[in-house]
C-alpha positions in Angstrom: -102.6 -55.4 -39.6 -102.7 -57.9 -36.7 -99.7 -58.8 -34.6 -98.7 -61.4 -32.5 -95.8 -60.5 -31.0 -93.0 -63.5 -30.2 -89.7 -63.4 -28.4 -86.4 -65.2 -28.1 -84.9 -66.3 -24.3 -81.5 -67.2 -23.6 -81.2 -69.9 -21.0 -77.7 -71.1 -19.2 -75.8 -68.3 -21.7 -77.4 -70.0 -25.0 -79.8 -68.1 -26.8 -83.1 -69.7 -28.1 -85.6 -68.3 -30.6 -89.2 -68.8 -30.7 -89.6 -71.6 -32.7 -88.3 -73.9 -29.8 -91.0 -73.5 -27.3 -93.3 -73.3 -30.1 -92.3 -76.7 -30.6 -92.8 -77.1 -26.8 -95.7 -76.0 -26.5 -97.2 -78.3 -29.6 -95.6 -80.9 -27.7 -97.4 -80.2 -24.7 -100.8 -79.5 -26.1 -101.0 -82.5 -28.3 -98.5 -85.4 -26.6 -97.4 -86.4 -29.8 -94.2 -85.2 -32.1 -96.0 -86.0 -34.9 -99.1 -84.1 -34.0 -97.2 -81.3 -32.6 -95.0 -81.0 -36.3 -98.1 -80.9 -38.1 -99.7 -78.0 -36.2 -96.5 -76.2 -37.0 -96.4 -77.2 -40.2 -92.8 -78.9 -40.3 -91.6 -82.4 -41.1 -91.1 -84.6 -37.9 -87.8 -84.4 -38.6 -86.9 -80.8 -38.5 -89.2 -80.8 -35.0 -87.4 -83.8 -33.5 -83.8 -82.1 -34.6 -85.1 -78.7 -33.2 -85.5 -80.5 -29.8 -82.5 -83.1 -29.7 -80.1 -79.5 -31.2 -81.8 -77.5 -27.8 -80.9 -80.5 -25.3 -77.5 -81.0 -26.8 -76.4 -77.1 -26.1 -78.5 -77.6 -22.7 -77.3 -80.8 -21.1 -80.5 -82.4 -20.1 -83.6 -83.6 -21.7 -86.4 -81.5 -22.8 -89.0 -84.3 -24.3 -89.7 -87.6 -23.3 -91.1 -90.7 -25.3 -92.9 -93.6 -24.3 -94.9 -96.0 -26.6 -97.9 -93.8 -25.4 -96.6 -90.5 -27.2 -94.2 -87.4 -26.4 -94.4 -85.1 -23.5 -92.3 -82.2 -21.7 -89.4 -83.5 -18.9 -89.6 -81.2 -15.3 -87.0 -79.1 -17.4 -88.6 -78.9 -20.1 -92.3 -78.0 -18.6 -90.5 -75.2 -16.8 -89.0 -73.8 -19.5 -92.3 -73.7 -21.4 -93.9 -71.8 -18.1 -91.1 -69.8 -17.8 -91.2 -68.4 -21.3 -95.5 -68.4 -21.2 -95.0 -65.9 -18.6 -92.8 -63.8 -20.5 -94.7 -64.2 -23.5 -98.3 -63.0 -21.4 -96.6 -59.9 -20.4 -95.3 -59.6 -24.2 -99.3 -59.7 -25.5 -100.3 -57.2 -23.4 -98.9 -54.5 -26.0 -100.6 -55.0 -29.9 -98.2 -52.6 -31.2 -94.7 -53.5 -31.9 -92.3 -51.2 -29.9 -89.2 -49.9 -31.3 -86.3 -48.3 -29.8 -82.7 -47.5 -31.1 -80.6 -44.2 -31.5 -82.2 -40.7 -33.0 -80.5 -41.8 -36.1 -82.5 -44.9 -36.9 -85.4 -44.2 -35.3 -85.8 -41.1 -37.3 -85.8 -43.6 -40.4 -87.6 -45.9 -38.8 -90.6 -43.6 -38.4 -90.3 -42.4 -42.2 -90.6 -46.6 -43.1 -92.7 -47.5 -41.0 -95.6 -44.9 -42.4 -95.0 -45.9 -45.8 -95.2 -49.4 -45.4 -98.4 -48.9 -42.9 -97.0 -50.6 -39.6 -98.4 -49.1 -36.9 -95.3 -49.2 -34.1 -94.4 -47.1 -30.7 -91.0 -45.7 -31.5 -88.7 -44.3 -28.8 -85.6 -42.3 -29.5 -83.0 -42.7 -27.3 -79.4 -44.1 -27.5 -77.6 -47.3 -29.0 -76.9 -48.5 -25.2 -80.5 -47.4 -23.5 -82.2 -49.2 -26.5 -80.1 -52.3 -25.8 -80.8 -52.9 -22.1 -84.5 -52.3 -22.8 -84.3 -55.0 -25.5 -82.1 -57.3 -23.2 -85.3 -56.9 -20.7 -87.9 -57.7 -23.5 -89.3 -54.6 -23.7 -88.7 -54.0 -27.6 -89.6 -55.7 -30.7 -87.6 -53.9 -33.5 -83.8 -52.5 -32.0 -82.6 -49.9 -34.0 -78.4 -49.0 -33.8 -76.8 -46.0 -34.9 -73.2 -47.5 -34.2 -72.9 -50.9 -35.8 -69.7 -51.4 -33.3 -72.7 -52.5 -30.9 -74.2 -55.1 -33.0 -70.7 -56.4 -33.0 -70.1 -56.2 -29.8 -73.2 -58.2 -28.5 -73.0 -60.4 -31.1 -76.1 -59.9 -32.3 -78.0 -61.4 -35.4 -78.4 -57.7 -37.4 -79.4 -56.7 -40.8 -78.1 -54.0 -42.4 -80.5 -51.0 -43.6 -79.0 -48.2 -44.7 -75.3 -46.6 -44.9 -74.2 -43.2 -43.6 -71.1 -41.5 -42.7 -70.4 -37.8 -40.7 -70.0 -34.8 -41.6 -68.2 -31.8 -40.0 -70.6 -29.2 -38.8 -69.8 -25.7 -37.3 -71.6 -22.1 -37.1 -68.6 -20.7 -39.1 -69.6 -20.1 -42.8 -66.0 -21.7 -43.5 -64.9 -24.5 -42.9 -61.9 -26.1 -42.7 -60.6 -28.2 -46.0 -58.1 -30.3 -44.5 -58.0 -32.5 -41.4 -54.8 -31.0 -40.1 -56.8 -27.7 -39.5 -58.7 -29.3 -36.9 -55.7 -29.2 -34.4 -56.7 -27.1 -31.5 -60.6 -27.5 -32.2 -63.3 -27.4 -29.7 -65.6 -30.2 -30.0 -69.5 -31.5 -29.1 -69.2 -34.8 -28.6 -72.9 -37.0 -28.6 -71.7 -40.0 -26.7 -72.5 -43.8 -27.7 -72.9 -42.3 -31.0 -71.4 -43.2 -35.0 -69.0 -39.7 -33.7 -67.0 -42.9 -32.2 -65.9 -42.9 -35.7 -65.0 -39.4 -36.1 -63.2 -39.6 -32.9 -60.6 -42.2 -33.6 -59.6 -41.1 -37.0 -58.6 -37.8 -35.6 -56.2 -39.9 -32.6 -55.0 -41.6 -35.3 -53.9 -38.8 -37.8 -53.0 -37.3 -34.2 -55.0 -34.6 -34.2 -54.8 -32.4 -31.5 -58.4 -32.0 -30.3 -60.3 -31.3 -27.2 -64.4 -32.0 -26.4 -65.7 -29.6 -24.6 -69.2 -29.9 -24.4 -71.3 -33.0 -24.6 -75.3 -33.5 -25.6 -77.6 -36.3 -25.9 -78.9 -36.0 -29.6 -77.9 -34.6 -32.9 -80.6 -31.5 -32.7 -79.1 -30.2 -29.6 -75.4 -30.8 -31.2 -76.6 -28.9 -34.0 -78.1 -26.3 -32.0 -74.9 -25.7 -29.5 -72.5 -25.3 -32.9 -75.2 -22.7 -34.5 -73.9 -19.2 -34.7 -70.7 -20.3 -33.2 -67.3 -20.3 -35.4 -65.1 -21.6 -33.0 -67.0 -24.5 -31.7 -67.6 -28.0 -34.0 -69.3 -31.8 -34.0 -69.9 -34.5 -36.6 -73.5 -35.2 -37.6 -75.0 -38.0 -39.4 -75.2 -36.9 -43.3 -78.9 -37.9 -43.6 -79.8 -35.5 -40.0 -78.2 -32.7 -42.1 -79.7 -33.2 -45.1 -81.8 -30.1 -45.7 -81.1 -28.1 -42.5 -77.6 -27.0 -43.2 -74.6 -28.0 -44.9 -71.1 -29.4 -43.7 -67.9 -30.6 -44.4 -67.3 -34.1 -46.0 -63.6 -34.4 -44.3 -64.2 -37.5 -43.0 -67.0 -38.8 -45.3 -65.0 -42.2 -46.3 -63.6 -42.9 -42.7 -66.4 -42.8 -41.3 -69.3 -44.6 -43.5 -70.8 -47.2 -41.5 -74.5 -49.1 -41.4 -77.7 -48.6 -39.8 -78.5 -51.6 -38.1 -82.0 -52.8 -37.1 -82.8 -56.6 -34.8 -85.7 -58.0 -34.8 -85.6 -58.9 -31.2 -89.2 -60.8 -31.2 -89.8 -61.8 -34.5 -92.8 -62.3 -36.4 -94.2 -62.7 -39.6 -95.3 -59.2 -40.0 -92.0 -57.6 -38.8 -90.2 -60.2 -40.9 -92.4 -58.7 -44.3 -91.4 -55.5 -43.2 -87.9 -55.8 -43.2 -88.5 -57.5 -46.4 -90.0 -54.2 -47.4 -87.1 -52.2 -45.8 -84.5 -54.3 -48.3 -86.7 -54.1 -51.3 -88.7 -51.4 -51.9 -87.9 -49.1 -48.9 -84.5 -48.4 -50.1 -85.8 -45.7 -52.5 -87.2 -44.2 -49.6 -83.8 -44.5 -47.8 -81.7 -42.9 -50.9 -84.4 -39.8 -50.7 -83.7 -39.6 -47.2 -79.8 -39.1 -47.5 -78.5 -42.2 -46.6 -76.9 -44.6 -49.0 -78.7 -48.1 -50.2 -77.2 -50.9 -48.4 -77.9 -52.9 -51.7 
């Protein structure tokens, strides 16, 4: 597959995607609005209401017009330069990169093989993979929490579903949520556990973390062969290594969420795959179909 990697810039606070200073850029190449919508293959219409939409939310003019064609204000040429610059430092990488929480990435690896992308995936957390995104250093953002998505206000899809379930080293465990009171806790911070975490202040559960890790495998590996210690895990990061308690299965369900930070066609198809076809892979995996 070939990739040509694009990116959105906000400017003044207002968010822009590529197909503006694609637009620009036809602008400037060819000097004429008409020329410049046929390149891209849109109506004159939707190009000229792309432009008047950007200089609307931006207070100044972007494009001017004489009777001998179109061409970029001062504002306008810098913006174009400005986001050139951006997007020469964006070619240098062929491969999509991909970042988001162990959760999604984990997932995202699985997909990604069975479609055939080839992409750089790094595991992290929900925050870490949002500042790196908010410097244009990812493609594809991957979140564990969807309270994040929210949060940033951020144009998600929805990929999956998963909830938590209680995990300890103890053979039994407990079958109501009122025999958590006095538990020991690992807690996995900027994690879905948020969930976990404010069902038991609200039932007023009296618990205490005591011990906190960076991913699910080291949570996992701190509550082995101890009965007295507990965490939530994703369902799907169990699935197959060990089993655990479904106490809080329906209060904490929530989505995987994935942004395609610098969109393109082939990323777009992809996600296409993801909703269509990939959800099979997704039920065999031990989350739950977002369809």
């Amino acid at each position: 597959m070939e990739f040509k990697p694009t990116l959105n810039l906000e400017i003044n606070g207002v968010k822009f995607t590529y197909r503006l200073f694609d637009a620009l850029e036809k602008i400037s190449e060819t000097w004429s609005q008409r020329e410049a919508a046929k390149s891209l293959k849109i109506s004159h219409a939707v190009l000229n209401r792309r432009i008047r939409d950007a200089e609307d939310k931006l207070g100044f003019k972007l494009v001017y017009t004489t009777g001998a064609g179109s061409g970029l204000t001062p504002q306008g040429v810098s913006i174009l330069v400005k986001y050139q610059q951006y997007q020469d430092r964006l070619q240098e990488r062929s491969i999509p990169f991909t970042c988001g929480g162990p959760v999604s990435t984990g997932l995202m690896d699985v997909l990604s093989k069975h479609y055939g992308l080839e992409t750089v995936i790094n595991s992290s957390n929900d925050l870490i993979a949002l500042e790196m995104a908010k410097k244009g250093l990812v493609d594809v953002l991957l979140l564990d929490d969807p309270v994040h998505a929210f949060m940033h206000n951020l144009d998600f899809t929805p990929i999956a579903r998963d909830h938590l379930v209680l995990v300890s080293g103890s053979d039994e465990l407990p079958e109501t949520v009122q025999e958590l009171n006095g538990s020991k806790f690992v807690e996995i911070p900027h994690s879905a556990q948020r969930l976990a975490w404010n069902t038991l202040d609200q039932l007023r559960i009296d618990y205490e973390i005591v011990e906190l890790c960076s991913s699910p495998q080291n949570a996992l590996k701190m509550v082995s062969g101890n009965d007295d210690l507990y965490t939530f895990l994703n369902n799907s990061f169990i699935s197959g290594i060990t089993t655990g308690s479904g106490l809080l299965a329906d209060d904490t369900m929530h989505i995987i969420s994935m942004v395609l930070w610098n969109p393109n066609p082939h990323l777009e198809d992809f996600l296409e795959f993801i909703l269509g076809r990939g959800q099979e892979i997704i039920e065999k995996w031990g989350f739950k179909r977002i369809d």
